[in-house]
N, C-alpha and C positions, 0 to 999 in steps of 0.2 A: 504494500500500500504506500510508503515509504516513496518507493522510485517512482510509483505512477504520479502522485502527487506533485512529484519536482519535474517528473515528466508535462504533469499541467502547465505549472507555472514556465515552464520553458515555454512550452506553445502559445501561452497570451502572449509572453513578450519577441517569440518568431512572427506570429501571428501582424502583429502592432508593427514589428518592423516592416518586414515584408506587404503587408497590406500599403503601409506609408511608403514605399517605395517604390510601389507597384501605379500610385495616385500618377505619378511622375514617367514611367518607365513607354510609355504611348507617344510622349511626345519626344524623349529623346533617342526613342527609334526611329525618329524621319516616320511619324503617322504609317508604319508598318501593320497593314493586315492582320500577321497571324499574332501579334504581341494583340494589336486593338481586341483580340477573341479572350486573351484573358486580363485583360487592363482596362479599366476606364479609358474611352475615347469624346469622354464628355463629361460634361457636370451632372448628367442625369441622375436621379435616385438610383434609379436601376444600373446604370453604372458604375455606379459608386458601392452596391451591393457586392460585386465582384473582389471587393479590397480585402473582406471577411472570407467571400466563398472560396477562390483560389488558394490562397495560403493556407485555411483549414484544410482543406479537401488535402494537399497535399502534406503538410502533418500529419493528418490523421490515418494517411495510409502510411508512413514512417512507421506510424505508434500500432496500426494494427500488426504491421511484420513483425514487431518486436512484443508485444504485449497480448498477443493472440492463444497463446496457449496460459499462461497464468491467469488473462483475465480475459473468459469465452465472451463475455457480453461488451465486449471492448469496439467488436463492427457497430452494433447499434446504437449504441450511445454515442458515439461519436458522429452518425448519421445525423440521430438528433438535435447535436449539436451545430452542427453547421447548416441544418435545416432554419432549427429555430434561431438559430444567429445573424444567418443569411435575411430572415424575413424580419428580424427584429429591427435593421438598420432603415426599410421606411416606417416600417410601425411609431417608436421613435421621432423617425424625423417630421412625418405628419403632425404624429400626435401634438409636440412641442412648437412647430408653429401654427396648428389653428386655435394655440394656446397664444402664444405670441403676437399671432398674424405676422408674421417673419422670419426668413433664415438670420442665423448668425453662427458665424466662423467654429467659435467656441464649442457652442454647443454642435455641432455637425463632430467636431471631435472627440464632444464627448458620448456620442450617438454612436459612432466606429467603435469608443475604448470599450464603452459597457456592452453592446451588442458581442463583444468578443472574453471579454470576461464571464458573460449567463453563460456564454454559450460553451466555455469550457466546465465551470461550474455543472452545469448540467450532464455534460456529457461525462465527468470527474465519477458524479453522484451517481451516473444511470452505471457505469461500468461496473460498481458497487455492489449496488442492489441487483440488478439484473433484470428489472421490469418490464423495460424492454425487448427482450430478448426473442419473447413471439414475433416482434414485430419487426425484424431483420432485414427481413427481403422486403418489405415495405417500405423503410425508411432507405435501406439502400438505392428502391428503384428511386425515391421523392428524390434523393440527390442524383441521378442520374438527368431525372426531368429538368430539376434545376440548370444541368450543365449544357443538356438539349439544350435550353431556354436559352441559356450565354450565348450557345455559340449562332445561334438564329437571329436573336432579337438587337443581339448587338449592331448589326448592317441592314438589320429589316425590320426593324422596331414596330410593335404597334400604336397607332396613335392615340395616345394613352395617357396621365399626367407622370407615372411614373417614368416616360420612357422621354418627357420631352427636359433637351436641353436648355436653362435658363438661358444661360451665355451667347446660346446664337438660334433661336428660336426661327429665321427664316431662311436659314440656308441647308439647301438639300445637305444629305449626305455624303456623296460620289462628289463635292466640292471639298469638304474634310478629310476625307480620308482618302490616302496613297493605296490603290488597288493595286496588286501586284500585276 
């Protein structure tokens, strides 16, 4: 319990880096294609969702190679966690500005920290208990959907509030972004 524990706290703050490096990593690849599929290529909500999902996703399959056999419920909780972590970063950001009526910087970052702390917290607690555990193949397909979803919506968005960009709200997309 001991190692998974420091195992946690390693992956919020991989998580926190990575995620924050990732914010950046689109535009200093010359607006590249396959980077845009796992990076923000805009300010969208939904883009900005990616900064949580990508990093965990690949943590978490780190921590399943390694923690798979002492802790059998270590897939699903960890499913869960980047499920509910993924969706918590607009739940969140909605929530606090139709509180507000307004973005602000701070809070956006503080909307990325805590969506990534529940969401190790949970996943921490579910590998634990086991509660999860029926529901395996479930939560693994939800993260599959989710990744569908990235790699679709990111160049073919629906018009949607989640999916629009503040920043530049009238210019297509194939003007942003470098098609290969």
């Amino acid at each position: 319990m001991k190692h998974l524990k420091r195992y946690t706290i390693i992956g919020i703050i991989f998580v926190l880096i990575a995620g924050t490096l990732a914010h950046f990593l689109y535009d200093w690849s010359g607006n590249r294609y396959f980077v845009g599929l796992f990076t923000p290529i805009n300010e969208s909500i939904w883009e900005h969702m990616k900064l949580l999902f990508f990093p965990m996703l690949l943590y978490a399959l780190f921590l399943i190679l390694i923690f798979e056999k002492e802790y059998p419920c270590v897939t699903s909780a960890l499913c869960f966690g980047i499920v509910t972590g993924t969706l918590l970063i607009p739940i969140f950001y909605y929530a606090y500005t139709a509180i507000l009526g307004k973005d602000m910087f701070l809070l956006d970052i503080a909307v990325f920290i805590f969506s990534i702390v529940i969401a190790f917290l949970l996943a921490y607690r579910f590998t634990l208990s086991c509660k999860l555990e029926p529901y395996t193949v479930l939560l693994c397909c939800l993260v599959c959907v989710l990744f569908a979803c990235f790699m679709i919506f990111t160049y073919h968005p629906p018009d949607m509030k989640l999916f629009e960009d503040p920043t530049k709200p009238d210019i297509p997309l194939n003007q942003i972004v470098r098609f290969p």
